[in-house]
FIVO-402352 format. One record per residue (C-alpha): residue number from 1; residue in one letter; chain; x, z, y. Coordinates in Angstrom, 3 decimals, always signed. Layout:
// FIVO-402352
@torse = NUM; drendren = A; seba = A; xx = X; zz = Z; yy = Y
...
// end
This chain:
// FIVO-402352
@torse = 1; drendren = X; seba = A; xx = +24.947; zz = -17.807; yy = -18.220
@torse = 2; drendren = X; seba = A; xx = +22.454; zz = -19.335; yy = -16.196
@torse = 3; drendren = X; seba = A; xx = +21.237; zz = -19.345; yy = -12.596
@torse = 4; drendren = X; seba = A; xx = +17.409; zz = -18.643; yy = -11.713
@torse = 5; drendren = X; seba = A; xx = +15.489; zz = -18.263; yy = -8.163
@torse = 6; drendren = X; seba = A; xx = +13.295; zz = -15.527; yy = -8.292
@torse = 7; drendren = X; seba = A; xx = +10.229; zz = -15.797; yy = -5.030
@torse = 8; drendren = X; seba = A; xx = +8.413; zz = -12.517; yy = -5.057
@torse = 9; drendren = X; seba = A; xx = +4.697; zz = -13.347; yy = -4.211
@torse = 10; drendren = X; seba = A; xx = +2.912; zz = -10.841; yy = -2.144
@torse = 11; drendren = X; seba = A; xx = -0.839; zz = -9.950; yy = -3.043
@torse = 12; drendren = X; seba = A; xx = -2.301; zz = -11.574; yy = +0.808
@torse = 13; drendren = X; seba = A; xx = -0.273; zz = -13.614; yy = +3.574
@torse = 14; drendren = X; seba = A; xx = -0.365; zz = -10.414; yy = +5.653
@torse = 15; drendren = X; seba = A; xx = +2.149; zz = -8.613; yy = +3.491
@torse = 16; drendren = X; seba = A; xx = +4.610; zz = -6.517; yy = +5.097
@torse = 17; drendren = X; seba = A; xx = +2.858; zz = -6.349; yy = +8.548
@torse = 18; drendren = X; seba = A; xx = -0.154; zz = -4.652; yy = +6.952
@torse = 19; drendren = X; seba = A; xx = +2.069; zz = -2.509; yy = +4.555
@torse = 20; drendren = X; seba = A; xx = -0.265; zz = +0.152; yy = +2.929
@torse = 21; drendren = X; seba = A; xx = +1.781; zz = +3.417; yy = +2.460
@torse = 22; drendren = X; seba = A; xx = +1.712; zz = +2.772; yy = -1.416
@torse = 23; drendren = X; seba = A; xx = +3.140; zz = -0.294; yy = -0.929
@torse = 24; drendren = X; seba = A; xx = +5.777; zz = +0.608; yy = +1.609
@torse = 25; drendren = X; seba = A; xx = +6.721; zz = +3.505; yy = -1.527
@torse = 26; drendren = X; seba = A; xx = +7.180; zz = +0.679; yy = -3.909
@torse = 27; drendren = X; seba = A; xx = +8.959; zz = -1.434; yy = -1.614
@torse = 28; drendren = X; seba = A; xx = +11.602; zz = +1.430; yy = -1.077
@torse = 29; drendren = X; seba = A; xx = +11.731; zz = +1.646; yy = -5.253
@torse = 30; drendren = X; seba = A; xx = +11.779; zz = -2.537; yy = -5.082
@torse = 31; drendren = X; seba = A; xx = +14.844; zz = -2.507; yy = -2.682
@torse = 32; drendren = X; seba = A; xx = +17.061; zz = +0.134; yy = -4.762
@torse = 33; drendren = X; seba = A; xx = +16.279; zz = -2.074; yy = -7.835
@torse = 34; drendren = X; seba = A; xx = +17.572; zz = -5.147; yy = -6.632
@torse = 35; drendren = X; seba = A; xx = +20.547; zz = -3.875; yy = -4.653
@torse = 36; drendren = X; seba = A; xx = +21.222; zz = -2.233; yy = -7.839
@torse = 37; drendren = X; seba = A; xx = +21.393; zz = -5.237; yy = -9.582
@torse = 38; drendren = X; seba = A; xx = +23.483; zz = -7.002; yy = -6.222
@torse = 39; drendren = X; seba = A; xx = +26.106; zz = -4.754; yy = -7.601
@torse = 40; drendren = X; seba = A; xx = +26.180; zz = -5.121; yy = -11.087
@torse = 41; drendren = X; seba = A; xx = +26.995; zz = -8.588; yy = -9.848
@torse = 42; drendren = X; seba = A; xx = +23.598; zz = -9.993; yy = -11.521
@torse = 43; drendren = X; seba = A; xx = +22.059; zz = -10.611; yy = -8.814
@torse = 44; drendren = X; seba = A; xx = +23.833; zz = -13.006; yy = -5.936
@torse = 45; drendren = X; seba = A; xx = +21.660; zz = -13.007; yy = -3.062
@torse = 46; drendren = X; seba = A; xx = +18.002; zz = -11.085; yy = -2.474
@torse = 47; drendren = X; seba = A; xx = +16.006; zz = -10.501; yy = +0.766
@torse = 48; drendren = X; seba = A; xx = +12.820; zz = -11.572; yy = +2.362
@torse = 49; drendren = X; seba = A; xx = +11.305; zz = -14.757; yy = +3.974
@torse = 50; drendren = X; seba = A; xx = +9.272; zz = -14.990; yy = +6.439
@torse = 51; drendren = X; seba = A; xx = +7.702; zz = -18.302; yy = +6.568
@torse = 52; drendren = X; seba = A; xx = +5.079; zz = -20.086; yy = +8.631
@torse = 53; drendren = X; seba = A; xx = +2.127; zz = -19.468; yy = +5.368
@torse = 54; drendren = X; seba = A; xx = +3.315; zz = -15.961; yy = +4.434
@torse = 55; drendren = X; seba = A; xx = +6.317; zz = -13.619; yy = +3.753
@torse = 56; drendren = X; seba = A; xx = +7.697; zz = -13.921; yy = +0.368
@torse = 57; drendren = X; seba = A; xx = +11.003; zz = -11.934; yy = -1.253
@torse = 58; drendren = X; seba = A; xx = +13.844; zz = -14.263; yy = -2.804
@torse = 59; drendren = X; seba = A; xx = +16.392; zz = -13.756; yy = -5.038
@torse = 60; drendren = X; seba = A; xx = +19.085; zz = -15.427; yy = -6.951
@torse = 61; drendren = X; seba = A; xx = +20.085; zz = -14.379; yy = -10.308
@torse = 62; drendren = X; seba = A; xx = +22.788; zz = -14.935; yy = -13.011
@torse = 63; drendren = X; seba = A; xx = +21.061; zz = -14.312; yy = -16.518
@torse = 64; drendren = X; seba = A; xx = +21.812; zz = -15.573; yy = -19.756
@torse = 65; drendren = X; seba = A; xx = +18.206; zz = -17.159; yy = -20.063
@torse = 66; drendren = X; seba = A; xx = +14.702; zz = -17.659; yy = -18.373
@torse = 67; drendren = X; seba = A; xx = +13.418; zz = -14.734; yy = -20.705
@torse = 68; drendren = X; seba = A; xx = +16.320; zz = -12.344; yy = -19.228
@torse = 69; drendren = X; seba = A; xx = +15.089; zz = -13.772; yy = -15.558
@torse = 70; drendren = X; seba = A; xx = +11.499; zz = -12.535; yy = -16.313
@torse = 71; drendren = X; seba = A; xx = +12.801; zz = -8.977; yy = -17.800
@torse = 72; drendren = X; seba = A; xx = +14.106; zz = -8.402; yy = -14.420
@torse = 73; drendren = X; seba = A; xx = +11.011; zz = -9.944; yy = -12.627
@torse = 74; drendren = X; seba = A; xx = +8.642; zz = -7.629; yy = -14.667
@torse = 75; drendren = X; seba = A; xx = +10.988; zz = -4.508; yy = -14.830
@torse = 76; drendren = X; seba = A; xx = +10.391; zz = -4.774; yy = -10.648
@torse = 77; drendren = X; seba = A; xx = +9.535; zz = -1.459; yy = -9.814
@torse = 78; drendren = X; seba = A; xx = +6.655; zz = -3.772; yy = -7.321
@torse = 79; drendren = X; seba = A; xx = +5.766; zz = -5.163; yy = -9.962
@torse = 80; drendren = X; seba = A; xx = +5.038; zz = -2.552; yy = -12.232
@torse = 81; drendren = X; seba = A; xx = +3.512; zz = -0.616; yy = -9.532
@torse = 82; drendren = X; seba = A; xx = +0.557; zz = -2.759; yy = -10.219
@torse = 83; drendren = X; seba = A; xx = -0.279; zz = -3.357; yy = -6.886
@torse = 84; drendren = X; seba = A; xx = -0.395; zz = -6.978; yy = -6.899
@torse = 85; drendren = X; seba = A; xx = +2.524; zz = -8.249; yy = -6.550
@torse = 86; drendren = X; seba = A; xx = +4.214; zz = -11.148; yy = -8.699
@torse = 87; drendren = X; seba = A; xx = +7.247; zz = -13.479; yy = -9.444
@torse = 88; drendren = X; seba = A; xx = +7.301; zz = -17.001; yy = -9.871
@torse = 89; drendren = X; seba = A; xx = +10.838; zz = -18.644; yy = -11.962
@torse = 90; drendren = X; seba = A; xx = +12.301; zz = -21.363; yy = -11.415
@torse = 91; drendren = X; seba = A; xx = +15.522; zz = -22.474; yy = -12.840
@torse = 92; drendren = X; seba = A; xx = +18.699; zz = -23.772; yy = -11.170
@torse = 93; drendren = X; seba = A; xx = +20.576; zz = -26.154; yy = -13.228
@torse = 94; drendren = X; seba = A; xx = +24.108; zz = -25.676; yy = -10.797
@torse = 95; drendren = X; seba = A; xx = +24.606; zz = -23.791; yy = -7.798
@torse = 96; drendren = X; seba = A; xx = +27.608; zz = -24.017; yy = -5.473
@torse = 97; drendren = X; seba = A; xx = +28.449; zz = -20.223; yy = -3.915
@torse = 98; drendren = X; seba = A; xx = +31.154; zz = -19.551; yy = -1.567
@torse = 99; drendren = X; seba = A; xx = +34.190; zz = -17.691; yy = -2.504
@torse = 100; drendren = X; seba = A; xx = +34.143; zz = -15.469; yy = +0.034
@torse = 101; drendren = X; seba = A; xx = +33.067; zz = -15.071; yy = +3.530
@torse = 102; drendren = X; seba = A; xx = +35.840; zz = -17.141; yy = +5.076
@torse = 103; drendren = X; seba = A; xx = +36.326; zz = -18.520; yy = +1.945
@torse = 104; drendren = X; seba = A; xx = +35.818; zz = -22.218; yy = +0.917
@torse = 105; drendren = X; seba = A; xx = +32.344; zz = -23.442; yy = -1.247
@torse = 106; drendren = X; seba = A; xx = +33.213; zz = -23.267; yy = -5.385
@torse = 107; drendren = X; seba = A; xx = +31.007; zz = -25.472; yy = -7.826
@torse = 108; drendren = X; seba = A; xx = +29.123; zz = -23.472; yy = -11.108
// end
């Protein structure tokens, strides 16, 4: 298995303040997807950013490869929406996650 960060690129720097009701609709879809996935324990952390150039959505994956990393990006129900939205990959050669929430930090 492999680990892979997943940054959800919105189609204008605006994005969610100026949320079209499409897009809000696809966003609903977008959030059931990935909490899906939360649970089937392939994905380990996903939620928004909102930095100083722009909002962006993040998430953290176990996968067995990069191609399984971009099934997931392109099966994105914001994605396929086709309302501009996209993903960019990037792989993470080790991650450390905690064990639990009072838990201590355990290498992968």
């Amino acid at each position: 298995m492999a680990y892979f960060h997943l940054k959800l690129i919105a189609p204008r720097p605006s994005f969610p303040h100026d949320a079209s009701p499409e897009e809000k609709t696809a966003m609903q879809a977008h959030f059931g997807y990935w909490q899906g996935l939360a649970l089937q324990g392939v994905a380990i952390a996903v939620g928004p950013v909102f930095a100083e150039g722009g909002a962006f959505g993040l998430a953290l994956v176990e996968v067995s490869d990069e191609a399984a990393a971009r099934d997931l990006a392109d099966g994105d129900p914001i994605v396929t929406a086709g309302l501009g939205f996209r993903f960019d990959i990037s792989p993470m050669p080790s991650i450390i996650l905690r064990t639990s929430a009072g838990g201590a930090a355990a290498a992968a």
